[in-house]
C-alpha positions, 0 to 999 in steps of 0.5 A, spaced: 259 097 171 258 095 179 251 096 180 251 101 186 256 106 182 250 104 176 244 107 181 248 113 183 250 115 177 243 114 175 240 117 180 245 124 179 245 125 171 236 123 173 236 129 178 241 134 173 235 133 167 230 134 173 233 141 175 234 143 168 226 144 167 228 149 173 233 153 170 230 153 164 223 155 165 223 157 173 229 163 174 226 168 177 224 173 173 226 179 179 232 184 177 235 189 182 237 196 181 231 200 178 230 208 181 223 208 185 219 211 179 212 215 182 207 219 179 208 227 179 201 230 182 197 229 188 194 222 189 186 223 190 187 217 197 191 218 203 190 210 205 188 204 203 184 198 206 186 192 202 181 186 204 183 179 201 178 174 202 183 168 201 179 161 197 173 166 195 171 165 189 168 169 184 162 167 182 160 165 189 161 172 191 157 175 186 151 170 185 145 170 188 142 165 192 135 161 190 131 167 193 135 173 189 138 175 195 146 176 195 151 173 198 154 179 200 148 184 201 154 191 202 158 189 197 153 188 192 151 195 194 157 198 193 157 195 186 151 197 184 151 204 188 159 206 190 165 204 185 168 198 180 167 191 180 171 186 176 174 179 175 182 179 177 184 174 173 190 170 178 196 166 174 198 158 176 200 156 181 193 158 184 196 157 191 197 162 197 203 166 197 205 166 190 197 170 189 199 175 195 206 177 191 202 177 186 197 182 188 202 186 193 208 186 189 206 185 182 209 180 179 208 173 178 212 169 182 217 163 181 216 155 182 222 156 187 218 158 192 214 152 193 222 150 196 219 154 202 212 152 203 210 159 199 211 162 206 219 164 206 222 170 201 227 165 197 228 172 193 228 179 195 222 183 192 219 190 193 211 191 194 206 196 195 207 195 203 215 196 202 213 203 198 208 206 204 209 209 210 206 206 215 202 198 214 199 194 219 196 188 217 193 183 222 190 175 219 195 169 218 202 168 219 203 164 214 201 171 209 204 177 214 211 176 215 214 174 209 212 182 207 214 184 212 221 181 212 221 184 205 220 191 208 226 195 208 225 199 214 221 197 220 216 200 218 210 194 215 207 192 223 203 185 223 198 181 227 198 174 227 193 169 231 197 163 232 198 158 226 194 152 231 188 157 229 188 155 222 185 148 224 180 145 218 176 140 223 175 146 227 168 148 230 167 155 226 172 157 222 170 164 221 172 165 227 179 167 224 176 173 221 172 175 227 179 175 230 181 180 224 175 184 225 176 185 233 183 187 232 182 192 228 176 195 231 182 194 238 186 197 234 183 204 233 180 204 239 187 204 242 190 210 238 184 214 239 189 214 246 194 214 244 197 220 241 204 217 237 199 211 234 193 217 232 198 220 228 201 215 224 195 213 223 194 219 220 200 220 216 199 219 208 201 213 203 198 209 209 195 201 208 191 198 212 191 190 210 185 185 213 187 178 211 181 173 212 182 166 212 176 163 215 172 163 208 178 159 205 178 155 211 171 153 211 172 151 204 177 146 204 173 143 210 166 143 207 167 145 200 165 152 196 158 150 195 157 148 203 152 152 208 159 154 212 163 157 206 156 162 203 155 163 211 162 166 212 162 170 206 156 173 209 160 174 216 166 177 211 161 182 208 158 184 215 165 185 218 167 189 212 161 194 213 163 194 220 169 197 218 168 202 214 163 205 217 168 204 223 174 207 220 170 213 216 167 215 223 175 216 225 178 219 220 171 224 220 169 223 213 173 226 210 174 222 203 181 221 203 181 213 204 180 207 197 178 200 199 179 194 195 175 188 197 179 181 192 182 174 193 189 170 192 185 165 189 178 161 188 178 154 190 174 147 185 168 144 187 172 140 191 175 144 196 183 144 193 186 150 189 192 150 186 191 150 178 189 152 173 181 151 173 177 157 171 173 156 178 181 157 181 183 163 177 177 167 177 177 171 183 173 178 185 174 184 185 171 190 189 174 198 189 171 203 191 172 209 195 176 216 194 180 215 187 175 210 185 170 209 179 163 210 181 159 204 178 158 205 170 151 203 167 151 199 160 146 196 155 151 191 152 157 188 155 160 182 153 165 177 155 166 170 153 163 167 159 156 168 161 157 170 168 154 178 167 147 174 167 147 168 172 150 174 176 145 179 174 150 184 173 149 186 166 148 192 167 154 195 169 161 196 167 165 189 169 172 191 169 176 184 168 184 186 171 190 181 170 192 180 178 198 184 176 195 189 176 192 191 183 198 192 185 200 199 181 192 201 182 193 201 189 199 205 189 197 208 184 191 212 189 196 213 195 202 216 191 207 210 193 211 209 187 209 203 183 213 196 186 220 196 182 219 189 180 212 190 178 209 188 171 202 189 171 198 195 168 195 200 170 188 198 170 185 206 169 178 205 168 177 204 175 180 211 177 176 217 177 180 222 177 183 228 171 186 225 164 192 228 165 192 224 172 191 218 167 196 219 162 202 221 168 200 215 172 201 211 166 207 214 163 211 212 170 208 206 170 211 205 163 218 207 165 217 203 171 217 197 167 222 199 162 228 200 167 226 192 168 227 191 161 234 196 161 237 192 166 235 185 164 238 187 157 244 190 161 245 183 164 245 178 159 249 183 155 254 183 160 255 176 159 255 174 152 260 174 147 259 181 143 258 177 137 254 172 139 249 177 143 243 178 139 239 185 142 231 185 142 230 188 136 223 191 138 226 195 143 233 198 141 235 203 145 234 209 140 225 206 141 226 207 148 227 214 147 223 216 141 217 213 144 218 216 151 220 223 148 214 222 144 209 220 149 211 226 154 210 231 148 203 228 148 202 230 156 205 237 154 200 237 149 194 235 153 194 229 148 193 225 153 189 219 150 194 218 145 200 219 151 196 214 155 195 210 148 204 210 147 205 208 154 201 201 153 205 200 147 211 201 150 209 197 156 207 191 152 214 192 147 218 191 155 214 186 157 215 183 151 223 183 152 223 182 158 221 175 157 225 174 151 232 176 155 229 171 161 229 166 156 236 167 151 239 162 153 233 156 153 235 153 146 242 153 148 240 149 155 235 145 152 240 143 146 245 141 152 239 137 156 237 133 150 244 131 148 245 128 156 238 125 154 240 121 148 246 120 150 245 117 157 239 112 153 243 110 149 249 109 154 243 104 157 240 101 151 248 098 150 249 096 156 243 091 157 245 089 150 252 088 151 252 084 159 244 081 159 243 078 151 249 074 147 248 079 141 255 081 142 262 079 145 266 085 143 272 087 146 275 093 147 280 097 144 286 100 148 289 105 143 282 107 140 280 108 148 285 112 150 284 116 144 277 117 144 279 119 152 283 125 150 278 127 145 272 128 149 277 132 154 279 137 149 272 137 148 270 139 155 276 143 156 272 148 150 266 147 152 268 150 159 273 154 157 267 158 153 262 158 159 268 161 163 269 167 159 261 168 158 261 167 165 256 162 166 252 161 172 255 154 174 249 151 174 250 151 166 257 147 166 253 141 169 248 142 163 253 143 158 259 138 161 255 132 163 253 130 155 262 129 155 262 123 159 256 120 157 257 120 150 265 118 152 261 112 154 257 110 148 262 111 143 267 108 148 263 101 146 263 102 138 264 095 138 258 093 140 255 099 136 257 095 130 255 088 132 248 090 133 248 094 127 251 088 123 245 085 127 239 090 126 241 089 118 240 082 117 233 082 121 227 081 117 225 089 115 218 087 117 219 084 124 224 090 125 218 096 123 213 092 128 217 092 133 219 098 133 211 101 131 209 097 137 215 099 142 212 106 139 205 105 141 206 103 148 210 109 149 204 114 146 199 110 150 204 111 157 205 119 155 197 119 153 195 116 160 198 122 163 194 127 159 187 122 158 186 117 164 181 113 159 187 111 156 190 106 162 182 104 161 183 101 153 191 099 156 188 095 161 182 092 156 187 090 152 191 086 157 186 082 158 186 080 152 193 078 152 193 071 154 188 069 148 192 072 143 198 068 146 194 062 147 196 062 155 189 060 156 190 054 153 195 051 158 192 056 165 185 057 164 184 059 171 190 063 172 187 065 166 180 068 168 183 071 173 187 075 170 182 077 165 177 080 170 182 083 175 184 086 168 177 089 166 175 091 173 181 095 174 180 098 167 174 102 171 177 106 175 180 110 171 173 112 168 171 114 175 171 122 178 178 123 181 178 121 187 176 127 192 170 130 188 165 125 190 167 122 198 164 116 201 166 114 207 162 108 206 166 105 201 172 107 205 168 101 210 167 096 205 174 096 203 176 096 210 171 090 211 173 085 204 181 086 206 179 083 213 176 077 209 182 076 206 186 075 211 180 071 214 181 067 208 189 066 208 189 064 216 183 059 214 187 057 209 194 056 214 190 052 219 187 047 214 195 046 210 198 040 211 203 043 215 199 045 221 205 047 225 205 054 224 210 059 228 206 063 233 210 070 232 207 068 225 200 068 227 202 074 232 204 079 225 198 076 222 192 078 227 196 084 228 196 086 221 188 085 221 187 089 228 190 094 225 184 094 219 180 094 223 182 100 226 184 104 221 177 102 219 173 105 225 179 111 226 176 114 218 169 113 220 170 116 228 173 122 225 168 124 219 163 123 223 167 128 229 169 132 224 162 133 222 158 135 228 164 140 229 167 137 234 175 137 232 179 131 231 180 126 237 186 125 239 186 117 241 184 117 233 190 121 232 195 117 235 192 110 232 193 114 226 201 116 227 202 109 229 199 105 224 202 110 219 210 109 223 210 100 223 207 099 216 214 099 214 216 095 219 210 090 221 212 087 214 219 085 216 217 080 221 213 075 216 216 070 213 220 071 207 216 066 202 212 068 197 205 070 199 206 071 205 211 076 205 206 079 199 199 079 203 203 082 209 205 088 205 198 089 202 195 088 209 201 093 212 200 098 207 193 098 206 191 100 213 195 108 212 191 108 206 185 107 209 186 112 214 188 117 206 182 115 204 175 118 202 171 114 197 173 109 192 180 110 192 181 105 199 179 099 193 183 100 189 190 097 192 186 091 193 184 090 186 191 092 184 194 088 189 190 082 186 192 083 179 199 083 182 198 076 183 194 073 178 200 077 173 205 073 177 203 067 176 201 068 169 208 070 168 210 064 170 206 060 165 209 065 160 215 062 162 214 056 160 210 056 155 215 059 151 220 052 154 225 057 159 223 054 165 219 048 169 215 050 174 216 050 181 210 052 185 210 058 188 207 057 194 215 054 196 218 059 193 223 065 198 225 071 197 230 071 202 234 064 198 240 067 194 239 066 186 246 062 184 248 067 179 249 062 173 241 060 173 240 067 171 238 066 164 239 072 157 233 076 157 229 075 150 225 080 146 219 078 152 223 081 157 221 087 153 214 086 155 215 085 162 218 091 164 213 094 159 207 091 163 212 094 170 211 101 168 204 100 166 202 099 173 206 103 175 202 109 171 196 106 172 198 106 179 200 114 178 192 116 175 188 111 177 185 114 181 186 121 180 190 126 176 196 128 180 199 132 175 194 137 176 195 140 185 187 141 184 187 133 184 188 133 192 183 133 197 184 136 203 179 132 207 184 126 205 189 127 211 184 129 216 185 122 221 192 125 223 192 132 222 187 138 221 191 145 222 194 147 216 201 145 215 204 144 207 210 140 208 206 134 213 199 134 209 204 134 202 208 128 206 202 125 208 199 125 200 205 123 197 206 116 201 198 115 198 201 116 191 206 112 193 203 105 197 200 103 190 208 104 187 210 099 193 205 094 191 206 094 184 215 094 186 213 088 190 210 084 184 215 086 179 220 084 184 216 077 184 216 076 177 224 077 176 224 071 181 220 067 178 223 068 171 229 067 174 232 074 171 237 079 175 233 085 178 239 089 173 236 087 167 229 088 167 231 094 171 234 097 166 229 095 160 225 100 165 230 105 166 229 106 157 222 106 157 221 112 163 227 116 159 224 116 152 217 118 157 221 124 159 225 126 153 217 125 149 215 130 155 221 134 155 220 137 148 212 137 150 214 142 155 211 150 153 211 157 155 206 160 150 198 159 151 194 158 157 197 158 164 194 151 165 197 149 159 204 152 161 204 149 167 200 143 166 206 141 159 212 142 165 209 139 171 208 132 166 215 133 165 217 133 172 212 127 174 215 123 169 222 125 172 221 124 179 218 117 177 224 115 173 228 117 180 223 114 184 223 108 180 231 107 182 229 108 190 223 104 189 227 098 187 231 099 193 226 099 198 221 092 194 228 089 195 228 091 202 221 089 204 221 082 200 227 079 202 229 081 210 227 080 215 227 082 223 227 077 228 225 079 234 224 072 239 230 069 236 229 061 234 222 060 235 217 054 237 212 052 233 204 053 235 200 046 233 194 050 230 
């Protein structure tokens, strides 16, 4: 097979096993055409001011500080004095939008919309906003709009500040919530005049929404632990107090309005959100107002964690929610009906009103979530065959209607404990059901999925065995081909038949269609499958069994490596030890020290605090410094060469290429400090920044195409962005990587020869660019096998040697400050993947070096690679759950897609080492030499 159709072939089954997890685990979960359902008495509030305080966290609200003041003074007298308080326990990811549907909808939204940058609505979804008469909401535009384009009248009004406003290297970033505050307070000024808005205003089933930024602004710029982010939320405390004495003054008093202070999400020590860490998921939550709970005193209350008592709060009730559930308590006070897409749960302990107001409240929110399961069940049933649809049983149709029959005779009876006690029952048995019908056809997909798997592994593994060994030199059949076609269409044929009648979505004929082709391939070269058979059979047992042990031992640490860093740390040590085992010392010594202390000093980074945690500026200097010296040794080193004649453009890229170090290096210092002292980020610094980021592909292309030099001008190119990425430790982690890189190029062709498959040109003479002859490339042997072990190795530890990236809390915001500061999801993402990406860069760069040296066709080893990074995933794909904690969910599926993207990834980068090694761009044509 040609080796570009090969590449897209891969690069298409690859992006169907990627989109499976989606299909699999990240359908929406949302259905349509469920009736309104709301509660039948009257509801004890007329409005409700909804204040979200995005990034706070809980325990930084309700801690005291070291002279036992609070942090917010009002607030904590209102949950000592007025009403409830609790934990809102937010679900993965831990971001903006997804907590704010949360809370305003009621449901726990798909990964889907990241596709949006959580701003858009990639599904239609109703909320309490959609539900009332009249919202206004003031605070940010990435939050407002997408509820107002939700809204199905025109009756949800925003009022944003600009998007430029939410600058993290802004002077004070409370200013957003001073904005919010002053507008509101405008706003009512105004409708005192004004007698269409007054009597809007006054209207019922009324919701006022403040979104305050400032706090989560403040925390990713200075961290929750800073001066900036404890005094925002005393500014938020005091506007918040402003505010409700401003609006009781307005509405005269009269009782009629609920308030409820909480957060989207919290925010790490380190000033990122977006998993699972209890400091992310644990957010606030204040009510208090009309419909609302007093304050209830306990002597004994007790929770896993020991907050009661650093927060010194035992004394009254805590009341923990499920984020969910905010969004029918609200509707709930105003007499809205509960969001039809809802599955929270009443919480009733924070509602103050009769028993029989509760059990109401309940049994509609009961019915509410029930016509979600019925039309769920409604769906699938609709689109499975009837003797293959397999009903939940817990909840047939014959229970739905005893158990609501039976609760609302409870309410006739005044049984209201035991109508409210059903009703949560019958709530938890939909919810059950809804997830079941939401997963029906995971089995059927994965089954599906792991058959492409296996098939598209094995396909590979015959290839490599069939064109790059002389284990075999069978020929095809043409009869037995022509049959084998016509079966594996018949069965196509079926398969599609059967998904045409069930009528699929046609998403699941690629999942179930692409096995076909696949396993066509594979038992189309049964020949080979028979000769390698013959050859396996008469291998040595005890060589087989050892091979294949340690073949799966490297797979287990590569997999391990994702979930314990420490494990590249004991893959490393290990390689060090590689040439004394091989006895490759004896005939490299230097090469061979050089390699062992690259190999262990690398070995300590991933025992060190993910990168962000711990930022140091300093060291961001000192790499920026020993990459100059570098390049100082290397021009040295051209000067005192025998051949003192060395092109002037040459000399031109070089000093070119150290200038840029050194500003990058300066740009990191000058913006830390600018961003420090609040003054913003300069914009000269901006420019150096975007400028240096744009040619450090293309600086590259200029130098010269022999070994090292190519290799050091992609270092010095790369690693000037890098250092404007970095923050701490981080920035030398290239320069040690880059430096095992070249001692393993070097070691690799001592191997070489060790084993007698080569002589031993010099390096130093050899190009890039000079076309390999075809019959100088040799069959691969069982040593290849550790080569492309060692690629992918590298590959990982460039992945988490600095950090866990599977995990979103991993990032620092602060990285990307020296090119931008106002938010922005899509750059500052773009921004941190090229990070992630330049160590991949120069590890590809490396690997495209040792296919050189050992004199190997870039397929071969390529496709030893592509086996490895595909047992990697099938190992992960039945890793991934959906039972557990919400961190452990996410955290099994976003290893599954890491390691996808990485075997994707791994295609493209093949391309792109290609590119940057071996061409080059001449700008001055034919050029004279400059004697030096």
């Amino acid at each position: 097979m040609n080796m570009l159709i090969f590449i897209i072939a891969g690069l298409l089954v690859h992006c169907v096993f990627l989109a499976s997890i989606f299909d699999i685990y990240f359908t929406s979960p949302l259905v349509h055409g469920m009736t309104p359902q709301r509660t039948p008495l009257p509801p004890p509030a007329k409005r409700l001011v909804l204040f979200v305080a995005d990034g706070l966290r809980a325990d930084t609200l309700y801690e005291l500080d070291d002279n036992g003041t609070p942090q917010a003074p009002y607030l904590r007298n209102i949950i000592e004095y007025k009403g409830s308080w609790g934990v809102s326990h937010t679900h993965v990811p831990t971001e903006s939008r997804p907590g704010h549907v949360a809370l305003i909808a009621g449901f726990y939204e798909d990964v889907s919309a990241v596709a949006k940058g959580w701003k858009e609505n990639p599904v239609e979804f109703d909320s309490v906003f959609n539900e009332s008469k009249y919202t206004w909401s003031w605070g940010s535009p990435d939050i407002l709009p997408m509820f107002a384009k939700g809204a199905s009248g025109d009756h949800v009004y925003t009022y944003c500040y600009t998007a430029e406003k939410e600058d993290f290297g802004a002077q004070d970033a409370t200013k957003l919530d001073t904005w919010v505050f002053d507008h509101v307070k405008n706003f009512f000024q105004a409708a005192r005049s004004n007698q269409t808005l007054f009597s809007k205003v006054n209207e019922e089933k009324v919701v006022l929404f403040l979104h305050l930024l400032g706090i989560d602004t403040n925390g990713h710029a200075h961290r929750p632990n800073s001066r900036e982010y404890k005094d925002n939320i005393r500014k938020v405390d005091e506007g918040i107090n402003d505010i409700v004495s401003m609006l009781e003054d307005f509405y005269g008093n009269d009782g009629k309005t609920a308030f409820i202070l909480t957060s989207d999400h919290g925010m790490t020590d380190w000033g990122s959100h977006g998993a699972g860490h209890p400091s992310e998921t644990l957010t606030p939550l204040i009510a208090w107002g009309a419909g609302v709970n007093y304050p209830q005193k306990v002597t004994f209350q007790f929770f896993e964690d020991e907050f009661l008592k650093e927060w010194k709060l035992a004394k009254w009730k805590r009341l923990d929610v499920n984020q969910a559930d905010i969004a029918p308590l609200m509707a709930s006070l105003i007499g809205v009906p509960f969001p039809l897409n809802s599955v929270g749960i009443l919480p009733l302990d924070y509602l103050n009103n009769s028993a029989h107001f509760k059990a109401e409240s309940m049994f509609t929110n009961a019915v509410q979530i029930l016509e979600q399961f019925k039309i769920k069940m409604t769906q699938k049933k609709e689109t499975t065959l009837s003797f293959l649809f397999t009903p939940f049983q817990l909840l047939s149709d014959t229970e739905q209607i005893n158990i609501l029959r039976k609760a609302r005779s409870y309410i006739h009876q005044e049984k209201y404990h035991e109508a409210v006690s059903l009703c949560k029952t019958l709530i938890s048995l939909a919810l059950e059901g809804l997830s079941y019908y939401h997963t029906y056809d995971r089995l059927f997909l994965g089954i599906s999925v792991v058959m492409g798997f296996v098939g598209w592994t094995s396909y590979v593994i015959l290839l490599i065995v069939k064109t790059h060994t002389s284990l075999t030199r069978s020929t095809h059949d043409k009869a037995s081909t022509v049959l084998l076609l016509y079966g594996f269409a018949a069965i196509g044929v079926l398969i599609a038949f059967f998904l045409l009648i069930q009528t699929c979505p046609w998403t699941y004929y690629i999942y179930c269609l692409l096995p076909v082709p696949v396993w066509y391939a594979v038992v189309k070269e049964f020949r080979v499958i028979q000769d390698l058979a013959s050859l396996l059979l008469v291998f040595p047992l005890g060589q087989s069994i050892g091979f294949l042990v340690a073949g799966a031992l490297g797979i287990e640490i590569l997999v391990f490596s994702f979930f314990y860093r420490s494990t590249l740390t004991v893959g490393l040590i290990a390689f060090a030890g590689w040439p004394l085992i091989t006895r490759l010392w004896a005939q490299a010594k230097v090469t061979t020290l050089s390699w062992t202390l690259l190999c262990l000093l690398l070995a300590m980074f991933p025992l060190m605090p993910v990168v962000g945690r711990e930022p140091n500026i300093s060291l961001v200097t000192v790499a920026g410094l020993v990459i100059l010296l570098i390049s100082s040794f290397f021009l040295a080193c051209l000067y005192k060469s025998k051949n003192k004649y060395v092109p002037k453009k040459d000399l031109t890229i070089l000093l070119f290429q150290m200038l840029s170090i050194a500003l990058s290096t300066y740009v990191v210092n000058s913006t830390h400090s600018s961003l420090q002292h609040k003054q913003g980020l300069p914009v000269i610094n901006q420019i150096i920044s975007w400028t240096t980021l744009a040619s450090s592909l293309f600086v590259p292309l200029l130098s010269p195409t022999f070994f090292f030099q190519r290799l050091l001008s992609i270092l010095l190119s790369l690693m000037s962005p890098y250092l404007l990425l970095s923050t701490g430790y981080e920035a030398l982690f290239p320069l040690v990587l880059s430096g095992l890189m070249f001692s393993w190029i070097y070691m690799e062709k001592e191997a070489l020869q060790h084993y007698g498959d080569s002589l031993k040109p010099k390096l130093a003479v050899l190009n890039f660019s000079y076309t390999t002859d075809i019959t100088q490339f040799r069959q691969l042997h069982l040593d290849d096998i550790r080569r492309s072990f060692f690629f992918v190795f590298f590959i990982v530890t460039a992945f988490f040697g600095t950090g866990n990236i599977a995990s979103v809390n991993s990032f620092d915001p602060a990285s990307i400050y020296c090119f931008l500061t106002v938010f922005n999801p899509f750059i500052m993402g773009s921004l941190l993947v090229w990070k992630i990406v330049i160590p991949f860069v120069l590890v590809s760069c490396a690997f495209e070096a040792v296919q050189v040296t050992t004199q190997l066709s870039s397929k071969s080893l390529f496709l030893i690679v592509l086996v490895i990074s595909d047992l990697m995933a099938l190992h992960f794909f039945f890793l991934v759950k959906d039972y557990g904690s919400w961190l452990d969910i996410g955290t099994s599926i976003s290893h599954y897609v890491l390691v996808m993207v990485f075997t994707i990834f791994i295609m493209l980068l093949s391309g792109l080492a290609q590119l940057l090694t071996t061409k080059r761009i001449e700008l001055w044509g034919r050029t004279k030499r400059h004697s030096m």
